[in-house]
N, CA, C and O atoms as a GROMACS GRO file, in nm:
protein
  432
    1UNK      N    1  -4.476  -0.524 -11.553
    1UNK     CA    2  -4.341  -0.541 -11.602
    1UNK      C    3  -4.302  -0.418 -11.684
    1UNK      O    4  -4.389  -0.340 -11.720
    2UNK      N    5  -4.220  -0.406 -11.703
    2UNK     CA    6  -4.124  -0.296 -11.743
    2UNK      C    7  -3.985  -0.345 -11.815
    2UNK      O    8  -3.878  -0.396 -11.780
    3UNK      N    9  -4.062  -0.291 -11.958
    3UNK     CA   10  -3.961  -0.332 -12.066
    3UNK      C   11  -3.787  -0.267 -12.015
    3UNK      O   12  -3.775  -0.182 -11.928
    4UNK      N   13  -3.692  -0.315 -12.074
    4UNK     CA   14  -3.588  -0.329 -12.028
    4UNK      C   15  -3.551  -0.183 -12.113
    4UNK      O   16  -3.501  -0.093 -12.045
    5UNK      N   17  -3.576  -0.154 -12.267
    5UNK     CA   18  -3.552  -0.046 -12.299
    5UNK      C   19  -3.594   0.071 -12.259
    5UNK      O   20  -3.521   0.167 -12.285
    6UNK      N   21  -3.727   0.096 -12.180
    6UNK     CA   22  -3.731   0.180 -12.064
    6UNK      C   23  -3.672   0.208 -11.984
    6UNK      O   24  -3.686   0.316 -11.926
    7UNK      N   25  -3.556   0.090 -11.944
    7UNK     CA   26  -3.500   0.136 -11.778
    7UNK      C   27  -3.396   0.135 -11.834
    7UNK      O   28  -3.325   0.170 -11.740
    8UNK      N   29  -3.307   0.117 -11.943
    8UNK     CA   30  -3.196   0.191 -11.995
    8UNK      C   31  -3.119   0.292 -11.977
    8UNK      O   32  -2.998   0.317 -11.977
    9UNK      N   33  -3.253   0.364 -11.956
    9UNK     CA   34  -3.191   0.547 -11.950
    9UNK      C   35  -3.161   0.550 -11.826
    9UNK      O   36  -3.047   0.595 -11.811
   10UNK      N   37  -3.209   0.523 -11.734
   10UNK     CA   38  -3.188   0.535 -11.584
   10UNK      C   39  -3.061   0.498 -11.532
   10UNK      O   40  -3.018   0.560 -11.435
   11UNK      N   41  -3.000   0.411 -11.578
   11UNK     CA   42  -2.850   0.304 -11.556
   11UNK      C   43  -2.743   0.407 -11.582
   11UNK      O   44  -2.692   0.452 -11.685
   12UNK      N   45  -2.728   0.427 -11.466
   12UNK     CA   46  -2.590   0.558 -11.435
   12UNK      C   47  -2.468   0.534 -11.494
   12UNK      O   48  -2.414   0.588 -11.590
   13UNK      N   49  -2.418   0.407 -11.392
   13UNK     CA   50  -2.290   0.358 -11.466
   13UNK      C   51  -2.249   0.215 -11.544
   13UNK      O   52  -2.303   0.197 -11.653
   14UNK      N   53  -2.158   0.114 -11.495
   14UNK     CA   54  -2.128  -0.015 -11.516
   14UNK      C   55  -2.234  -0.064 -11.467
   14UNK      O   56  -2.308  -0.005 -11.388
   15UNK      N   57  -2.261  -0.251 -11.539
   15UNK     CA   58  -2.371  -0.316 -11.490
   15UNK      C   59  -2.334  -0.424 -11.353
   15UNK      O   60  -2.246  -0.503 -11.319
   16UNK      N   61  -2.467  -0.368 -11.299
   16UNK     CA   62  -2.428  -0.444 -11.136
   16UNK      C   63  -2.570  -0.466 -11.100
   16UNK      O   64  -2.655  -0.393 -11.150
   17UNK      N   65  -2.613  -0.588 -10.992
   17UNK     CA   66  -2.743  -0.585 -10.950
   17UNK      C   67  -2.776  -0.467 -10.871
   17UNK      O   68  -2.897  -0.443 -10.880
   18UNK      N   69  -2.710  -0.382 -10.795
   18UNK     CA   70  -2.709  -0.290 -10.732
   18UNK      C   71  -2.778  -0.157 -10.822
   18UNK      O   72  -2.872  -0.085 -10.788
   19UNK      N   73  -2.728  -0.155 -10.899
   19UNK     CA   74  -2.734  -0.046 -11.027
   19UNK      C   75  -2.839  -0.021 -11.090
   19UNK      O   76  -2.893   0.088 -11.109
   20UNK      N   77  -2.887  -0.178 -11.141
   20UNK     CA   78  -2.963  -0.179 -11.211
   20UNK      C   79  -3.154  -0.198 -11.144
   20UNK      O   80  -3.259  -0.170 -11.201
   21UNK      N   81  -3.121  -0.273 -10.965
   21UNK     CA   82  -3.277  -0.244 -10.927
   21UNK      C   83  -3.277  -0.095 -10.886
   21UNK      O   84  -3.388  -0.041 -10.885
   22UNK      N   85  -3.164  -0.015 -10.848
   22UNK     CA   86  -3.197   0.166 -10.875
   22UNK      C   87  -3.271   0.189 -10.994
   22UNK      O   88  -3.378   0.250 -11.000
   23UNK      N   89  -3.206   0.136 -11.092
   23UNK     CA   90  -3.198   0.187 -11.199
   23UNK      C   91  -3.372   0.198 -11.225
   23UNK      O   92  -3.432   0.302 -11.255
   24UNK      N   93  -3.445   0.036 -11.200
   24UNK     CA   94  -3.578  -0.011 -11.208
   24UNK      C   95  -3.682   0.057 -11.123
   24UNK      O   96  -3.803   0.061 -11.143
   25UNK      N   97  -3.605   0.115 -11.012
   25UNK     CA   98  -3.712   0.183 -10.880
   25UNK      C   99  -3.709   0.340 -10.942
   25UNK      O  100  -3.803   0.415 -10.916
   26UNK      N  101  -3.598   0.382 -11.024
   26UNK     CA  102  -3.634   0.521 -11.082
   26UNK      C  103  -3.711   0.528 -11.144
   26UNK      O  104  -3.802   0.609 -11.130
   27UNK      N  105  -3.702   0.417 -11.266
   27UNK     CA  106  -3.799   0.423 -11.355
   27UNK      C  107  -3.953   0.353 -11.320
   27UNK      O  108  -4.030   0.370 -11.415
   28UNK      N  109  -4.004   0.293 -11.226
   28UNK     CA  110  -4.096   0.254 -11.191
   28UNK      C  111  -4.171   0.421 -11.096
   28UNK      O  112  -4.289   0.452 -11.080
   29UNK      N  113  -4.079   0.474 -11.065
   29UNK     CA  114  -4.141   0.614 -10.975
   29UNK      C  115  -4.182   0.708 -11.155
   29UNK      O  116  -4.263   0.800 -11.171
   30UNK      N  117  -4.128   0.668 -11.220
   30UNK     CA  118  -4.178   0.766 -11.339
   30UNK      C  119  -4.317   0.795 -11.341
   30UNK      O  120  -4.385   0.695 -11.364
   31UNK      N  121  -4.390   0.913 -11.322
   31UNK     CA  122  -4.501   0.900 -11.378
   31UNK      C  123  -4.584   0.854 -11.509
   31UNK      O  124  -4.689   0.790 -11.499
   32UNK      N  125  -4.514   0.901 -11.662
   32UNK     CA  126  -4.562   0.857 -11.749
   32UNK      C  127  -4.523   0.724 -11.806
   32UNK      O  128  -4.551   0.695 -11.922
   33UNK      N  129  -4.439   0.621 -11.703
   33UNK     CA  130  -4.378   0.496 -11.743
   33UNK      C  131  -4.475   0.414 -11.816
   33UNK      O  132  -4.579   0.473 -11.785
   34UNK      N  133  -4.506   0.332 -11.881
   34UNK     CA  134  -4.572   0.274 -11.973
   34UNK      C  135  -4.495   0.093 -11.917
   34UNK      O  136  -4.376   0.065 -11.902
   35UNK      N  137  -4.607   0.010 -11.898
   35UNK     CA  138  -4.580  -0.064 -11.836
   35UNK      C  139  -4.634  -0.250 -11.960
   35UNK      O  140  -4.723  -0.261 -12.045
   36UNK      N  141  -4.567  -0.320 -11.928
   36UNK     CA  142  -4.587  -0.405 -12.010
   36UNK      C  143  -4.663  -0.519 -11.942
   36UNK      O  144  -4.619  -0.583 -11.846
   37UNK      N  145  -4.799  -0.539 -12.010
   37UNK     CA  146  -4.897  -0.676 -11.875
   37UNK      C  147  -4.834  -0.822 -11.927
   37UNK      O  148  -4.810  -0.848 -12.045
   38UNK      N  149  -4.814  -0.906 -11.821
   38UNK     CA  150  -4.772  -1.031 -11.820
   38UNK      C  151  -4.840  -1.113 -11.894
   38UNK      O  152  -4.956  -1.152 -11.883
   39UNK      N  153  -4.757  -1.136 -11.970
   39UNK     CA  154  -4.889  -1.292 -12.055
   39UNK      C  155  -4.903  -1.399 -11.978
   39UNK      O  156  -4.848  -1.444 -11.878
   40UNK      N  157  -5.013  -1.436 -12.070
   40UNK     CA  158  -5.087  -1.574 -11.996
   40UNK      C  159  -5.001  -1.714 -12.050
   40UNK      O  160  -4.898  -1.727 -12.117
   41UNK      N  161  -5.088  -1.804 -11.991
   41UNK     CA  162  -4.992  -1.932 -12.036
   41UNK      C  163  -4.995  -1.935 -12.165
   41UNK      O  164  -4.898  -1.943 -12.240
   42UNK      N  165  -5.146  -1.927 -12.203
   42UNK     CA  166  -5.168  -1.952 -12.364
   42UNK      C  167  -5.077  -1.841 -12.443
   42UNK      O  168  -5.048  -1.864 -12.560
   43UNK      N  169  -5.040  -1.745 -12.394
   43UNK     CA  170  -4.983  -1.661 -12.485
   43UNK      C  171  -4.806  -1.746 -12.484
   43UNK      O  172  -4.739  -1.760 -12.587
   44UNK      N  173  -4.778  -1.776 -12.395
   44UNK     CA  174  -4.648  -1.864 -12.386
   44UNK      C  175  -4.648  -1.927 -12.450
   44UNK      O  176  -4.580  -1.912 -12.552
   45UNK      N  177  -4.718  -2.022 -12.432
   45UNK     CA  178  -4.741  -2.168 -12.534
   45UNK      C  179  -4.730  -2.131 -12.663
   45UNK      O  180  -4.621  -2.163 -12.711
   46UNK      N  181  -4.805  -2.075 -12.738
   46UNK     CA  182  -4.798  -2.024 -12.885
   46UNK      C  183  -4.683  -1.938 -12.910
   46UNK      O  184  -4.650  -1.929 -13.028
   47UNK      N  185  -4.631  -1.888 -12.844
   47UNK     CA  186  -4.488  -1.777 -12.863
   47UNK      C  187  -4.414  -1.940 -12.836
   47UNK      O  188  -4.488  -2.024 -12.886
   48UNK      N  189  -4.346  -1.975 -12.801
   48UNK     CA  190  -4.269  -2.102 -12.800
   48UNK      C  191  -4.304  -2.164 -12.912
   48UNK      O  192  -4.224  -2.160 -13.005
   49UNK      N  193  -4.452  -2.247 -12.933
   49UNK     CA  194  -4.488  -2.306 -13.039
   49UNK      C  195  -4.403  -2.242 -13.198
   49UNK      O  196  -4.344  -2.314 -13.279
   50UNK      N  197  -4.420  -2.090 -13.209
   50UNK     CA  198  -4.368  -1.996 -13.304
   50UNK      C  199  -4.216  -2.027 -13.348
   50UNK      O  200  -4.157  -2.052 -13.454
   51UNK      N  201  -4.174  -2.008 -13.174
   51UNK     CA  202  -3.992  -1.981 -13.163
   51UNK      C  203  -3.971  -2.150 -13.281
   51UNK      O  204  -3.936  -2.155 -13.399
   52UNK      N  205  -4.008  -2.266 -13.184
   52UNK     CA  206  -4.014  -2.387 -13.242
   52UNK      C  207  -3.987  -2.351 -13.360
   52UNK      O  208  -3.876  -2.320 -13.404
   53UNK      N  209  -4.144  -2.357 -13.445
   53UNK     CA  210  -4.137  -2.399 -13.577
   53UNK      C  211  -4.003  -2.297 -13.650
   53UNK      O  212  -3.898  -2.340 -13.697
   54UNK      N  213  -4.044  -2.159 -13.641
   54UNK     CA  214  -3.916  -2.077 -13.702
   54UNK      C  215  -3.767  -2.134 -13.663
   54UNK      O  216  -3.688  -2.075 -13.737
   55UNK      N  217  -3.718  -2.197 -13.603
   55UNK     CA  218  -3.611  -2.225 -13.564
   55UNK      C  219  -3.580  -2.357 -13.694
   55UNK      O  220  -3.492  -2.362 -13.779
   56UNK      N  221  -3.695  -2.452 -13.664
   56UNK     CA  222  -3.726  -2.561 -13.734
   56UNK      C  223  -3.690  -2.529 -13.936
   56UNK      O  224  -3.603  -2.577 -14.008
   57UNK      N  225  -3.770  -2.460 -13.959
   57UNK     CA  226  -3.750  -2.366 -14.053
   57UNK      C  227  -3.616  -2.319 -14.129
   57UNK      O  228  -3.564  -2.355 -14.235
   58UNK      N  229  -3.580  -2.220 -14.027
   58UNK     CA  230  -3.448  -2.185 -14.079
   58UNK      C  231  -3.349  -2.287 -14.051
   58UNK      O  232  -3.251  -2.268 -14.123
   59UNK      N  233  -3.334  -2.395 -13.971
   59UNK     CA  234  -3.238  -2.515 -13.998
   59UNK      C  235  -3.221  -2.608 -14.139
   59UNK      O  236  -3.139  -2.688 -14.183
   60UNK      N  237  -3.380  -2.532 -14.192
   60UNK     CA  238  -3.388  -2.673 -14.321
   60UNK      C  239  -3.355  -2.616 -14.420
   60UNK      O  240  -3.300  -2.682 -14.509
   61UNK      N  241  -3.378  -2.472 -14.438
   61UNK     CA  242  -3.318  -2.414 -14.512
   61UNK      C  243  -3.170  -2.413 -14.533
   61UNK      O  244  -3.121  -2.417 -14.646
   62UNK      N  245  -3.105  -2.407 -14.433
   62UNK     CA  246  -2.972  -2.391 -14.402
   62UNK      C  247  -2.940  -2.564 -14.465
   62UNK      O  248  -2.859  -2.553 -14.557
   63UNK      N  249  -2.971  -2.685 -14.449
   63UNK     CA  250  -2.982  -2.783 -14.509
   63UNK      C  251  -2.979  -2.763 -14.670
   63UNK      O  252  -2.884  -2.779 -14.746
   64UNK      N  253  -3.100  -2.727 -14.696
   64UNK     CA  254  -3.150  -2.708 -14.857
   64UNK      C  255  -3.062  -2.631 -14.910
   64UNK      O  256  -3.070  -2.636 -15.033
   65UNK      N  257  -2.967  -2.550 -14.868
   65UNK     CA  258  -2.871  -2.421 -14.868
   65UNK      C  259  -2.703  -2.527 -14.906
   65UNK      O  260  -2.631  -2.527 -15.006
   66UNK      N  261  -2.696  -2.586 -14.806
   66UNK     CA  262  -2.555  -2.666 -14.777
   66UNK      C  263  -2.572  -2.779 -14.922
   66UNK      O  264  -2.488  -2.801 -15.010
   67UNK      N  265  -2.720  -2.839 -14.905
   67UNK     CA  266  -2.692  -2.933 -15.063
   67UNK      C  267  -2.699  -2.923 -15.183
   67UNK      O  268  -2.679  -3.008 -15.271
   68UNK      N  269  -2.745  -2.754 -15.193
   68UNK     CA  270  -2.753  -2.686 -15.322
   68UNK      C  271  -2.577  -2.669 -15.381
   68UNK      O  272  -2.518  -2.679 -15.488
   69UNK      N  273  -2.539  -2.635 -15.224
   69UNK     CA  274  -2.358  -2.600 -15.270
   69UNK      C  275  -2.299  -2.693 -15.242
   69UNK      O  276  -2.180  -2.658 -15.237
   70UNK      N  277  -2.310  -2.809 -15.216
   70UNK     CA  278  -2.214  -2.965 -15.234
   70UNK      C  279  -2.218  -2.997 -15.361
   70UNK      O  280  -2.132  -3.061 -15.422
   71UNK      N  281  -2.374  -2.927 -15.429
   71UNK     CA  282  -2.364  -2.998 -15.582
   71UNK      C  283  -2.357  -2.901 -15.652
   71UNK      O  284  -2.362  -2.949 -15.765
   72UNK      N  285  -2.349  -2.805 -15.660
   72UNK     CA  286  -2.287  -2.712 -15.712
   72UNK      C  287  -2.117  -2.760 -15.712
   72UNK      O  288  -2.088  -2.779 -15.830
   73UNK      N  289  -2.024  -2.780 -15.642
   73UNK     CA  290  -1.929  -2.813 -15.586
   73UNK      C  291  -1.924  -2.930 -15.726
   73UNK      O  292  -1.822  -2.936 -15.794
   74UNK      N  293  -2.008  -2.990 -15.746
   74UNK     CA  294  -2.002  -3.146 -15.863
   74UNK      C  295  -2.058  -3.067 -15.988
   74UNK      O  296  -2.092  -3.145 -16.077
   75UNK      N  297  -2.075  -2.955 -16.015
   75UNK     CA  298  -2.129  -2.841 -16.151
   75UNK      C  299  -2.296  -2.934 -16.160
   75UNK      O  300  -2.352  -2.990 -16.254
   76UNK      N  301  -2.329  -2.916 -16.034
   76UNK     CA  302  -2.516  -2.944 -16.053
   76UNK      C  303  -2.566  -2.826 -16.025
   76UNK      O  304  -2.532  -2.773 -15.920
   77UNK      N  305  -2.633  -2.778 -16.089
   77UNK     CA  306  -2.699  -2.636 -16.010
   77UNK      C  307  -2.822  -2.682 -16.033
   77UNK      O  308  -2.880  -2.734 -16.128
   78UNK      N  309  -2.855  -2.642 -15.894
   78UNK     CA  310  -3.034  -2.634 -15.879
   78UNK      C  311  -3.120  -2.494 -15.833
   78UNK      O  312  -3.074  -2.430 -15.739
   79UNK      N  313  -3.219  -2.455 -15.885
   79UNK     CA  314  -3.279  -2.313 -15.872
   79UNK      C  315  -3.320  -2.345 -15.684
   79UNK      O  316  -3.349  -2.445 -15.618
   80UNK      N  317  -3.303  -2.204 -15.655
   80UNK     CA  318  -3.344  -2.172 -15.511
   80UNK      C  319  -3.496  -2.203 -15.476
   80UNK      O  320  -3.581  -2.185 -15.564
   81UNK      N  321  -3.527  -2.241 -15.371
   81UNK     CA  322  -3.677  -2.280 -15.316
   81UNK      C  323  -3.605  -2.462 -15.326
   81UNK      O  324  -3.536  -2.534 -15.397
   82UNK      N  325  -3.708  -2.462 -15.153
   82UNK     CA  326  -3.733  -2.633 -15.122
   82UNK      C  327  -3.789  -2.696 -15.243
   82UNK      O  328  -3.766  -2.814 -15.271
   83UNK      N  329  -3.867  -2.613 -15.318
   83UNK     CA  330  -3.923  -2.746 -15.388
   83UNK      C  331  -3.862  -2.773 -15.539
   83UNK      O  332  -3.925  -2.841 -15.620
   84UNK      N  333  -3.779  -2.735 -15.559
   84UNK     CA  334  -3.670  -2.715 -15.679
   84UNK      C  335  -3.593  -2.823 -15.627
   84UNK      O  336  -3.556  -2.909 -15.707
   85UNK      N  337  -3.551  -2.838 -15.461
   85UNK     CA  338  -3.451  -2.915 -15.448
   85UNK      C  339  -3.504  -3.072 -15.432
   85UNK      O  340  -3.440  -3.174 -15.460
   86UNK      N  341  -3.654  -3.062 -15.372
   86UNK     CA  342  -3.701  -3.198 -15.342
   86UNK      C  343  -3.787  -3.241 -15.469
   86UNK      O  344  -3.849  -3.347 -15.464
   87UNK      N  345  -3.792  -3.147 -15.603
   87UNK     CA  346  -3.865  -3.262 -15.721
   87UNK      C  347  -3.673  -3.277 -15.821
   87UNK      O  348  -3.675  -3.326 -15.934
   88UNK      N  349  -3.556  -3.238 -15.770
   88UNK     CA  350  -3.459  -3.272 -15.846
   88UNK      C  351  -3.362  -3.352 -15.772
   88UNK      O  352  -3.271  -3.408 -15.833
   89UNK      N  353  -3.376  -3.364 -15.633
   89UNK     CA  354  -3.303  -3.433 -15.564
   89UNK      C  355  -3.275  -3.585 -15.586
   89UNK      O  356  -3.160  -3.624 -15.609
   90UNK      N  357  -3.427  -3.705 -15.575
   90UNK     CA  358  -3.410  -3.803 -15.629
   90UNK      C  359  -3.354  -3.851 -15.773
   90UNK      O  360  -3.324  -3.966 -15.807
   91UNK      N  361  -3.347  -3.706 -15.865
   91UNK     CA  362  -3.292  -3.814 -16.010
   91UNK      C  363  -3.188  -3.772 -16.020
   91UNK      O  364  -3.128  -3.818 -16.117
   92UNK      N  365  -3.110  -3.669 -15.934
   92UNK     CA  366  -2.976  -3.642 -15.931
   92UNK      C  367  -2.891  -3.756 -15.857
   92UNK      O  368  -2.779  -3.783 -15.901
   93UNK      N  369  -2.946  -3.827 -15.738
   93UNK     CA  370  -2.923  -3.938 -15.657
   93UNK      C  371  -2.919  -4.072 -15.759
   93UNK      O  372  -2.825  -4.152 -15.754
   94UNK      N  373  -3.051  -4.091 -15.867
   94UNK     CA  374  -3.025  -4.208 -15.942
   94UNK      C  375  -2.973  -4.194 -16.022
   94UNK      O  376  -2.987  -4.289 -16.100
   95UNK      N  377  -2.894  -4.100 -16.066
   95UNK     CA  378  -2.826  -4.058 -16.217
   95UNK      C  379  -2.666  -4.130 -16.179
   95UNK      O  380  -2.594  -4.122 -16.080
   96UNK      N  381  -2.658  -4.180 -16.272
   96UNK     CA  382  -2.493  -4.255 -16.290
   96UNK      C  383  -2.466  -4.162 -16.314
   96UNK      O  384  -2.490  -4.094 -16.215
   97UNK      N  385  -2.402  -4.066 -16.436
   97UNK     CA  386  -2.337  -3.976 -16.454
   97UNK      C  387  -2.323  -3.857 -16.368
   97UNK      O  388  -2.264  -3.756 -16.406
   98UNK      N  389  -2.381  -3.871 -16.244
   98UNK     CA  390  -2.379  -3.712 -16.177
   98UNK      C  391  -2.233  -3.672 -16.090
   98UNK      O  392  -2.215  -3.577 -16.014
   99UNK      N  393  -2.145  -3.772 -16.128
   99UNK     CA  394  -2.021  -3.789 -16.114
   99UNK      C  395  -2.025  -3.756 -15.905
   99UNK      O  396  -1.953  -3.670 -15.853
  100UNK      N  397  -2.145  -3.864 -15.805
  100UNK     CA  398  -2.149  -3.850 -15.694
  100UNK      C  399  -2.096  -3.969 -15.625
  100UNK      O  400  -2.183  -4.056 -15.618
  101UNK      N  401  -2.012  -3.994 -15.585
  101UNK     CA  402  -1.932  -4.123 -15.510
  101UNK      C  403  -2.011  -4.196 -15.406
  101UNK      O  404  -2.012  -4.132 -15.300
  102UNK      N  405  -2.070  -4.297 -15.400
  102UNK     CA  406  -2.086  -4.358 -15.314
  102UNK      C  407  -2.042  -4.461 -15.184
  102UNK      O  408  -2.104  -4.536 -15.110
  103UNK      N  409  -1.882  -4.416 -15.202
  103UNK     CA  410  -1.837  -4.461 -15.076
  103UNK      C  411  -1.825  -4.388 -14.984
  103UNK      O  412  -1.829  -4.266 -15.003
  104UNK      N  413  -1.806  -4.439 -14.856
  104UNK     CA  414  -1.817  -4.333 -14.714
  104UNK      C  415  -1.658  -4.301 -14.703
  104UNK      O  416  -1.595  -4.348 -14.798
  105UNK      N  417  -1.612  -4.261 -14.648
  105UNK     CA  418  -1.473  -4.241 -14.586
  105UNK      C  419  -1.443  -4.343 -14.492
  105UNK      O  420  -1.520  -4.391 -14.408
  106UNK      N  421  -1.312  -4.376 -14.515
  106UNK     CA  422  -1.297  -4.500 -14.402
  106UNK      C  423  -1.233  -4.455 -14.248
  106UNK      O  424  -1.148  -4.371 -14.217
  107UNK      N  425  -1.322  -4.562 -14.158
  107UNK     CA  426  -1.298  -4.476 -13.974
  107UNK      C  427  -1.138  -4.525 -14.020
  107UNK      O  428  -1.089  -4.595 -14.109
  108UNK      N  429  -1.086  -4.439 -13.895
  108UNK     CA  430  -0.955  -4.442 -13.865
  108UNK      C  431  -0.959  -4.489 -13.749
  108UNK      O  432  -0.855  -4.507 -13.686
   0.00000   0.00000   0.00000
């Protein structure tokens, strides 16, 4: 295989399938082309496994992010890091005074 930023240079004009397997047969005639070996399953599996969790990750943050600034929004400030938010979360929830409404919005 043959990384895509290798065959870059070769790509004359606009992108077209036409264009671009030229583009791949120039750069495959290269002599000093440098070629990329196919991974195995196991290397798949764990690169996915990765994508997963990091994806997983930055969603919760983005969570931990959104309820830092709802209560901020009510003058609660809580210090940055998950675990600032999950040892202050429950007594901000049982606190009467945290001026947080417990009704839902009504369906229309």
């Amino acid at each position: 295989m043959i990384p895509a930023q290798y065959v870059k240079p070769y790509v004359k004009t606009n992108k077209s399938d036409y264009l671009d397997a030229e583009a791949i047969a120039e750069a495959v005639g290269r002599p000093r082309m440098r070629f990329v070996p196919i991974k195995t399953d196991d290397q798949l599996d764990l690169q996915s496994l990765h994508r997963v969790r990091e994806r997983w990750v930055m969603r919760r943050t983005a969570v931990i992010n959104q309820i830092r600034g709802l209560l901020l929004e009510r003058g609660i400030t809580l210090r940055k890091g998950r675990c600032h938010v999950d040892a202050a979360l429950p007594g901000i929830l049982e606190d009467a005074d945290a001026n947080l409404s417990c009704a839902l919005p009504e369906k229309k």
